[in-house]
Backbone as a chain_set.jsonl record, in Angstrom:
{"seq": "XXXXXXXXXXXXXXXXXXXXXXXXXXXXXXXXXXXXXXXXXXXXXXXXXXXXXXXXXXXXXXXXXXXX", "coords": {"N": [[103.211, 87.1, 161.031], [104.87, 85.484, 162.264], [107.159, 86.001, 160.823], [107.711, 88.543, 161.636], [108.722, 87.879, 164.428], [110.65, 86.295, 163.792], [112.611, 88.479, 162.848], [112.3, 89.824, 164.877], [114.061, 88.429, 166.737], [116.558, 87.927, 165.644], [117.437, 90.632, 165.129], [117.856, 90.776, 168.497], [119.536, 88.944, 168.83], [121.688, 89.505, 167.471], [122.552, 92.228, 168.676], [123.201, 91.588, 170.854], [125.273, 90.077, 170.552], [127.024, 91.705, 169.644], [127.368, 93.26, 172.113], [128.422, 91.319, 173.387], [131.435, 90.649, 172.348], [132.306, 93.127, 172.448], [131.523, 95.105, 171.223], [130.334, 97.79, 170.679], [130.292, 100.685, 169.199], [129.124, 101.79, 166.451], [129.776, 102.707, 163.081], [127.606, 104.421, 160.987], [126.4, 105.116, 157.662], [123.971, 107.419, 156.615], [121.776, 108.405, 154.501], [124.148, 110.218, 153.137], [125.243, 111.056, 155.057], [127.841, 110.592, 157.535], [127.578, 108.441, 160.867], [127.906, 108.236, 163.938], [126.845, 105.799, 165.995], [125.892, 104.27, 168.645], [125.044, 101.037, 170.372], [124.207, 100.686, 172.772], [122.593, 102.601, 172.961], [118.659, 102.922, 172.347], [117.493, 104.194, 170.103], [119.935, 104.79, 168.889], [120.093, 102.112, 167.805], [117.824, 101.494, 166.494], [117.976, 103.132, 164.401], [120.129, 101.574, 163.352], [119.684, 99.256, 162.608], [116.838, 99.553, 160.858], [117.809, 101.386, 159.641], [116.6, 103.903, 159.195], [115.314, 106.322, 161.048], [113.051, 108.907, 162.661], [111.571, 110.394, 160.085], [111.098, 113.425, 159.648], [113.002, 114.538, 162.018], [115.539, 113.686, 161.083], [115.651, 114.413, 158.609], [115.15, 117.768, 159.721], [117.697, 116.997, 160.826], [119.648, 116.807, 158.9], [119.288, 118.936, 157.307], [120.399, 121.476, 158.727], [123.148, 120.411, 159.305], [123.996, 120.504, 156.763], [124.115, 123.732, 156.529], [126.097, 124.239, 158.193]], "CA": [[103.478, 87.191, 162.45], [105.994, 84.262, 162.42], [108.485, 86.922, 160.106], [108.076, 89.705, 162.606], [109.144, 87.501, 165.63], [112.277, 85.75, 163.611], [113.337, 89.586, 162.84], [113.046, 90.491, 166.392], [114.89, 87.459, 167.327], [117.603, 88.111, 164.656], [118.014, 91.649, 166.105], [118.181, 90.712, 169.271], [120.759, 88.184, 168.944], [122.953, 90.494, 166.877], [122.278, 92.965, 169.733], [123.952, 90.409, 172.325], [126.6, 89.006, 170.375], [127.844, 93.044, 169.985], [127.657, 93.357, 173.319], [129.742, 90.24, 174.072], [132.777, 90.944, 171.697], [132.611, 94.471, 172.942], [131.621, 95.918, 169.528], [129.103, 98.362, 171.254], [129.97, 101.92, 169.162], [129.145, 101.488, 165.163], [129.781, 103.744, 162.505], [126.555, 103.975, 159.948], [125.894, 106.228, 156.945], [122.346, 107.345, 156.517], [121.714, 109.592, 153.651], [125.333, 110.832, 153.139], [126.209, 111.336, 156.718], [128.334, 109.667, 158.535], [127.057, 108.554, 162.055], [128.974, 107.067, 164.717], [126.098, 105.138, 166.387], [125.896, 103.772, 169.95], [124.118, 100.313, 170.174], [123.698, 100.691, 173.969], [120.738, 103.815, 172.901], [117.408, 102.947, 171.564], [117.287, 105.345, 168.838], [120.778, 104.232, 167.675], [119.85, 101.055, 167.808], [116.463, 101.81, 165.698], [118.944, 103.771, 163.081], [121.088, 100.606, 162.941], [118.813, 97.617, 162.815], [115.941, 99.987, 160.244], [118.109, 102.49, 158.28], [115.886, 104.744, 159.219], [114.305, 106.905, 162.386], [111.621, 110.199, 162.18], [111.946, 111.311, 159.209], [111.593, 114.897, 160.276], [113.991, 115.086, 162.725], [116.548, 113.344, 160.298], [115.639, 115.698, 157.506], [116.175, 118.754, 160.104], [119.32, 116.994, 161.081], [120.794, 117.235, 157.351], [119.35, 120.654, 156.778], [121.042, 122.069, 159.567], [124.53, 119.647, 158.948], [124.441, 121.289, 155.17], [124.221, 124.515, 156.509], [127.441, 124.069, 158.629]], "C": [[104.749, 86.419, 162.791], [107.407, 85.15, 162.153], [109.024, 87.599, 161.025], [108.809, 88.731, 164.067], [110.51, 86.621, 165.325], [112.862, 87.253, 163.314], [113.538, 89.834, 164.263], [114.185, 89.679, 167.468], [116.404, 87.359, 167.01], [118.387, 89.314, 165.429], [119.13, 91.813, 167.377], [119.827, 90.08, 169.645], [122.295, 88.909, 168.601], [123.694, 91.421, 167.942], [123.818, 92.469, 171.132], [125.362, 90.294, 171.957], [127.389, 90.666, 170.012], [128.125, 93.417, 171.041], [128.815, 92.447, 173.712], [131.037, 90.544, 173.398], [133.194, 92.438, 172.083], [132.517, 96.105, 171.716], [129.931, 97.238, 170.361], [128.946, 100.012, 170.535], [130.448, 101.292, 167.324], [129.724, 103.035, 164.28], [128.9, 103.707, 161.168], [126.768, 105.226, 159.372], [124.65, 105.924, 156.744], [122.165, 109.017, 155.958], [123.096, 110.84, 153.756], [125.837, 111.41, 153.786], [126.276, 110.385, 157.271], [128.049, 109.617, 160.064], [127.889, 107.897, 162.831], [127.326, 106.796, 165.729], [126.561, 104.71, 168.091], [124.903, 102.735, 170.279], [123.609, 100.288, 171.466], [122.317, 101.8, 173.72], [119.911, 103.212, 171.758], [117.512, 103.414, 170.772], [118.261, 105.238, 167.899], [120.918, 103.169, 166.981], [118.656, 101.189, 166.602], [117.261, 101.975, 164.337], [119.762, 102.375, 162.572], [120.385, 99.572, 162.051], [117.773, 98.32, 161.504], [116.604, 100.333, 159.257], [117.51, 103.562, 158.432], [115.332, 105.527, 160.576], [113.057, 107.551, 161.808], [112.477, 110.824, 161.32], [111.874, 113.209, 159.058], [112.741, 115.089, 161.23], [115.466, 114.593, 161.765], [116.861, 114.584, 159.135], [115.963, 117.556, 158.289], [117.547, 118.504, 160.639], [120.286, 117.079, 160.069], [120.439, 118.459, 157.021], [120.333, 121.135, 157.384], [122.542, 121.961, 159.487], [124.952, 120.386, 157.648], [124.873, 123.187, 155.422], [125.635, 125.17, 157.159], [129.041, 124.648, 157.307]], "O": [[105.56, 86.851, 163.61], [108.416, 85.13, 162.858], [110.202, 87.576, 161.382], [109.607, 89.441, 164.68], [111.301, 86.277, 166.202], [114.033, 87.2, 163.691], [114.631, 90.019, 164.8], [114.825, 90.049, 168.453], [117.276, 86.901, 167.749], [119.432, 89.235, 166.074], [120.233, 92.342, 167.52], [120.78, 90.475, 170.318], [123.409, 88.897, 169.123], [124.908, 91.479, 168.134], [124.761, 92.895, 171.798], [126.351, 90.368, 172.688], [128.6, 90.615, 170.225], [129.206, 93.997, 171.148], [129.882, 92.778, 174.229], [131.9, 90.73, 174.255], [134.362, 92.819, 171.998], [132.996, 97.222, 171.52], [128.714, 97.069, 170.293], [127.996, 100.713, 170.882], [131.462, 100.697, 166.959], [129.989, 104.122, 164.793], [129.347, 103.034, 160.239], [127.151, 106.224, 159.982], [124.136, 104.808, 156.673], [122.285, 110.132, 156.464], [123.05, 111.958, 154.268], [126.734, 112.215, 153.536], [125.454, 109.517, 157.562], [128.238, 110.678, 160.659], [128.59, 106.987, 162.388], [126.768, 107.826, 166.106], [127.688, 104.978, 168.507], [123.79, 103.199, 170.526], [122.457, 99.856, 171.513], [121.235, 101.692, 174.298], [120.277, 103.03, 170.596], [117.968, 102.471, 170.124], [118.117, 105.39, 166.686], [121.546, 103.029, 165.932], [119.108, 100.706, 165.564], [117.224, 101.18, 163.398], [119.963, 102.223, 161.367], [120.677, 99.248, 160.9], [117.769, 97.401, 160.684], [116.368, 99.921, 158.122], [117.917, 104.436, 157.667], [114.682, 104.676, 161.183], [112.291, 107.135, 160.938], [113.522, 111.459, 161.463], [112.604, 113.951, 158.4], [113.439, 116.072, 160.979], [116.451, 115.322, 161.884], [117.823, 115.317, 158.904], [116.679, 118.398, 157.747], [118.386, 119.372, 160.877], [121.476, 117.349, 160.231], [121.262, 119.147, 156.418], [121.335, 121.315, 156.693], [123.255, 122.963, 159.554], [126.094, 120.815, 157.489], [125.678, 123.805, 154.725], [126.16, 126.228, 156.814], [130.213, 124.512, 157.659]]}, "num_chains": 1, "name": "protein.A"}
């Protein structure tokens, strides 16, 4: 319990101190696509901070990207 509340604290802080320098649009790879991220959205934020989201919607977002 102690772990989970220094990760969310870790996060957070990271969170902040991107905000303050003005670092607010990332660029992550996640499974050999390149993402440009947005730490202001939840979900990019999730992708950033995890590595990971729903793995279905990720997996139809590279089917679909391959088929391009």
């Amino acid at each position: 319990m102690f772990k989970k509340k220094i990760q969310k604290l870790r996060k957070s802080f990271l969170r902040r101190f991107l905000f303050l320098i003005k670092k607010e649009k990332l660029s992550f790879k996640l499974n050999d696509i390149q993402l440009n991220l947005d730490i202001r959205d939840s979900i990019d934020r999730e992708i950033f901070f995890t590595g990971y989201y729903e793995e279905k919607q990720i997996q139809y977002l590279i089917e679909n990207i391959k088929k391009i």
